[in-house]
Each structure stands twice: as structure tokens, then as C-alpha cells.
C-alpha positions in Angstrom: 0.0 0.0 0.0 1.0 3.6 -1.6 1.8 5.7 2.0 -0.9 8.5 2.4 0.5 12.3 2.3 -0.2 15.2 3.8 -0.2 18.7 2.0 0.8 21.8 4.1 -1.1 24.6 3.1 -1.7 26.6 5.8 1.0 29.2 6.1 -0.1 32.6 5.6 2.0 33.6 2.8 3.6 37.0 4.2 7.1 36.4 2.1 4.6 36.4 -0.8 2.1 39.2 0.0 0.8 40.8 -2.0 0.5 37.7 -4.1 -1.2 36.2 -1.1 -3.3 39.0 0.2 -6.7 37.0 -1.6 -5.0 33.6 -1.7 -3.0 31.1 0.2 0.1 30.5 -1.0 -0.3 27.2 -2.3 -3.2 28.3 -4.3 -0.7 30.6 -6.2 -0.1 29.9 -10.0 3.8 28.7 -11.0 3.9 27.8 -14.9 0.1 29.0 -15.7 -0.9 26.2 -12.2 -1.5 26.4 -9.0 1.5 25.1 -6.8 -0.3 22.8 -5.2 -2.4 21.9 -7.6 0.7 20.8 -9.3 2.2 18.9 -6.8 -0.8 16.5 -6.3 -1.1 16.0 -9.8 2.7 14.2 -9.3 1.7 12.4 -6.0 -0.9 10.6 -7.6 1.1 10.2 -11.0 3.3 8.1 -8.3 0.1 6.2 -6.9 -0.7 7.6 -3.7 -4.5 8.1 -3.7 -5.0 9.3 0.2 -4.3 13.0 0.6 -4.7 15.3 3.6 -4.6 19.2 3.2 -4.6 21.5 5.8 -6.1 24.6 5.8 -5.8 28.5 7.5 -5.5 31.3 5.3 -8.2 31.9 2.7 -8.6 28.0 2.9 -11.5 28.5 -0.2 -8.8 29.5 -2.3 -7.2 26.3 -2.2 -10.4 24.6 -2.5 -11.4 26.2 -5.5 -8.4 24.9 -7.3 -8.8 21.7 -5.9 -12.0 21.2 -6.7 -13.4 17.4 -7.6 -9.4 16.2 -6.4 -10.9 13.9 -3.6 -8.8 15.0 -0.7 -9.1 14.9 3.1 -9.0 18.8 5.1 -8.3 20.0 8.0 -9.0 23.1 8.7 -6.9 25.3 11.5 -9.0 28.2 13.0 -5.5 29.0 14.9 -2.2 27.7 13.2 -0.6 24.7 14.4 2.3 24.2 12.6 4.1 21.7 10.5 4.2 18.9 12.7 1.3 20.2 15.0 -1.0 19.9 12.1 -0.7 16.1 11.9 -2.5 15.4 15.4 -6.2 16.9 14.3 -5.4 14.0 10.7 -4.5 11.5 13.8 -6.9 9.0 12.8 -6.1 9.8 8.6 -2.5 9.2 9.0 -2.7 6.1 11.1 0.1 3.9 12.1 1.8 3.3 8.2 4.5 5.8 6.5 3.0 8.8 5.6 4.7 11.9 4.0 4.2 15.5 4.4 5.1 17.9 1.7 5.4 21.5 1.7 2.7 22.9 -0.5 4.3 26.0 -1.0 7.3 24.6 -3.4 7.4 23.3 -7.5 8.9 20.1 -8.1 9.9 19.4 -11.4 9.4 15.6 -11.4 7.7 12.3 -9.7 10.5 11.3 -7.0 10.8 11.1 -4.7 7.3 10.4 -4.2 7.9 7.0 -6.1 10.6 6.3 -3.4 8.9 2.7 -1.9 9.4 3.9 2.1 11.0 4.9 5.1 15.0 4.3 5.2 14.8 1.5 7.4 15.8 2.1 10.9 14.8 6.1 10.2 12.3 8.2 12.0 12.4 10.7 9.4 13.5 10.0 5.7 14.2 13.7 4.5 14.4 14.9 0.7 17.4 17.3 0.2 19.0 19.2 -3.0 22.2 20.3 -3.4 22.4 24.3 -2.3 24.8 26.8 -4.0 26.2 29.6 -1.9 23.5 32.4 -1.0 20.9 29.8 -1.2 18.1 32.0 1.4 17.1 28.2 2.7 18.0 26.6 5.8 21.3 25.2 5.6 21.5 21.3 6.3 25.2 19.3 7.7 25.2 15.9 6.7 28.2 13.1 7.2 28.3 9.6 7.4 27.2 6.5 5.2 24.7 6.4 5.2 24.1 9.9 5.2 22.7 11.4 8.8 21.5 14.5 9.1 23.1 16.1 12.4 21.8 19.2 12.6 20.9 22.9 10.8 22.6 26.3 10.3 21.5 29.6 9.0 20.9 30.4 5.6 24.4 32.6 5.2 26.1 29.9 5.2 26.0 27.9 2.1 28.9 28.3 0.9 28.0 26.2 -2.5 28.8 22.7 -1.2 26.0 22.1 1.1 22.3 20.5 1.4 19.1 22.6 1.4 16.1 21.0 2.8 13.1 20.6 0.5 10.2 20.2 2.1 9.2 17.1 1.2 10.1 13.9 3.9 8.6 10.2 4.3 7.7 9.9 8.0 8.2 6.6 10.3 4.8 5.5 12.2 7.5 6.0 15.4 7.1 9.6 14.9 4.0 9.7 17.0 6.0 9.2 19.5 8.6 12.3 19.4 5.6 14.8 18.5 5.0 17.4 21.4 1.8 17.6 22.6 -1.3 18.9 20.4 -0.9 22.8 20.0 1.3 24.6 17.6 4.8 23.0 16.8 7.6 22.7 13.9 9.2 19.9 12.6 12.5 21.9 13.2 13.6 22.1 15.6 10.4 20.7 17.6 10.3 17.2 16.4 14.0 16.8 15.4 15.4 17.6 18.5 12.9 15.3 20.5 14.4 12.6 18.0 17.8 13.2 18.7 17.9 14.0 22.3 15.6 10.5 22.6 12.3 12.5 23.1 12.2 12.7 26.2 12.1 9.4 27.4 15.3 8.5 28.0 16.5 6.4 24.7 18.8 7.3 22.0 16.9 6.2 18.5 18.3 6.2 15.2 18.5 9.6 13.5 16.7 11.3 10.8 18.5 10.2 7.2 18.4 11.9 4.6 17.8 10.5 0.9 19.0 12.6 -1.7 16.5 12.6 -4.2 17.1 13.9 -8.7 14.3 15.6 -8.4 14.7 19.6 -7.8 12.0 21.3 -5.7 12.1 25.3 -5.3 
């Protein structure tokens, strides 16, 4: 069974304004179609049926273009988050691999949502791109084989060797267990340091990994 995905729409768009002043952002057209529109066209290309969006800011926008596409929403009267959106879709997601996808970005091919699952052994299986130097994303460090994701830096430093994160990452069911409680809460650093620091409870799990996917998402 294709794992289900879920579709983060519910940002309010400020770095776009005015684009987004009477849309959300992942209702706003790249290459003549709606960026999310886009993007679910390629997860179902790569057979996953059961999509989840959530919603916030001018949620009808992203409806409109949407329209007939048979997905799941949630809708957030107060944000929550990228990783506190998944508790309201709690019973959606259930207890398989699911991924979560940025709705906000253009991917220019199918993987790696063809990619069959989880690294084994991973709690989070991370799609990253190459990053030149001024990159304005999130720098990622990386080392080992396989590759591990240790940690993040600030944007200024890509110096043209490094890993930008993408937005897109396959989840582990064992996530469940590093979330913070329901309320508003980011994958970074929320739910990655609770992975590395053994969330909480005491035991040291294996990190994130990161698979490198020849896709390129903006």
C-alpha cells in the first residue's frame, strides 16, 4: 500500500504578500498552475491516492483549485504548525509511512514520491537538493554513510557545497512518539530535536537520514 501524504497549506503567505493578500500561498499559480495543484497531480502520478490538506489562510482559495481532487481537510481556526498539524489528521495518517510535503514549493518531477518507504531504521526520511552559496534556505550538515542529518545552520552559510532541505520527507509511524503535545509546533527544531535528544524518554533512536533525491523542488 502507496503511504498516504499530507499537503501543508496553511502558512499565511507574508514572504509572498501581495500575491497572497486573496490567496494562500499554495493556491498561487507557478507555470500557468497552482502550486499545489501541481504537486498533487505528481503524487498521484506516483500512486498515492490518500491525501490530507490542511487549511488557515483563505482555505476556499485552495479549494477552488482543488475542486473534484478527492482529498481529506483539515482546517486550523489557529495555526498549528508543520508537525502540530498532523495530530487533528491522527486518525487519517494512522500507524503506516506517511509523507508531508510543503505545499508552497514546485517540483519538477515524480521522486521522490515513487521512493517505496521509510530508510529502514529512520524516523524521518528527509528529501534534500544540493544548495549553491547564497541559497536563502536553511542550511543542512550531513556526514556519514549512510548519510545522517546532524543538525541545521542559517541560511548565510551555504557556501556552495551544502544541502538545502526541500520540504518534502517520508515519515516513520514511530514519529508519533517524538511529536509534542497537540498545539502549535515545527518539525524543526520541535520534532527533530525530540528525535535526537531520545524525546524525552530517555533512549537514544536512530536519526533522521536523509535520501537525496534527482528531483529539484524550489
Amino acid at each position: 500500500m502507496k503511504p498516504k501524504a499530507l499537503l501543508l497549506a496553511a502558512g499565511k503567505g507574508t514572504r509572498l504578500w501581495p500575491l497572497t493578500e486573496v490567496r494562500a500561498k499554495a493556491a498561487v499559480p507557478f507555470r500557468g498552475t497552482p502550486l499545489i495543484r501541481s504537486l498533487l497531480s505528481k503524487i498521484r502520478a506516483a500512486g498515492i491516492r490518500e491525501v490530507a490538506v490542511n487549511l488557515h489562510h483563505a482555505p476556499h482559495t485552495v479549494e477552488r483549485v482543488l475542486e473534484g481532487a478527492g482529498v481529506v481537510y483539515s482546517y486550523e481556526e489557529e495555526l498549528l504548525g508543520t508537525s502540530g498539524a498532523l495530530h487533528p489528521l491522527r486518525r487519517f495518517l494512522g500507524d503506516a509511512p506517511f509523507w508531508t510535503v510543503n505545499a508552497k514549493i514546485w517540483c519538477s518531477a515524480l521522486p521522490p514520491f515513487a521512493y517505496p518507504g521509510p530508510v529502514p531504521g529512520a524516523v524521518i526520511t528527509a528529501t534534500l537538493v544540493r544548495a549553491g552559496a547564497g541559497t536563502p534556505y536553511t542550511r543542512v550538515d550531513i556526514s556519514g554513510t549512510p548519510p545522517l542529518i546532524r543538525g541545521f545552520r542559517p541560511a548565510h552559510t551555504h557556501n556552495g557545497t551544502g544541502y538545502a532541505f526541500t520540504g518534502i520527507q517520508l515519515l516513520s509511524p514511530e514519529v508519533w512518539e517524538y511529536l509534542p503535545p497537540a498545539g502549535f509546533s515545527h518539525f524543526v527544531p520541535d520534532v527533530y530535536d525530540r528525535i535526537w535528544e531520545g524525546g524525552g524518554g530517555g533512549r537514544l533512536p536512530p536519526r533522521p537520514m536523509m535520501v537525496h533525491g534527482k528531483n529539484s523542488a524550489r
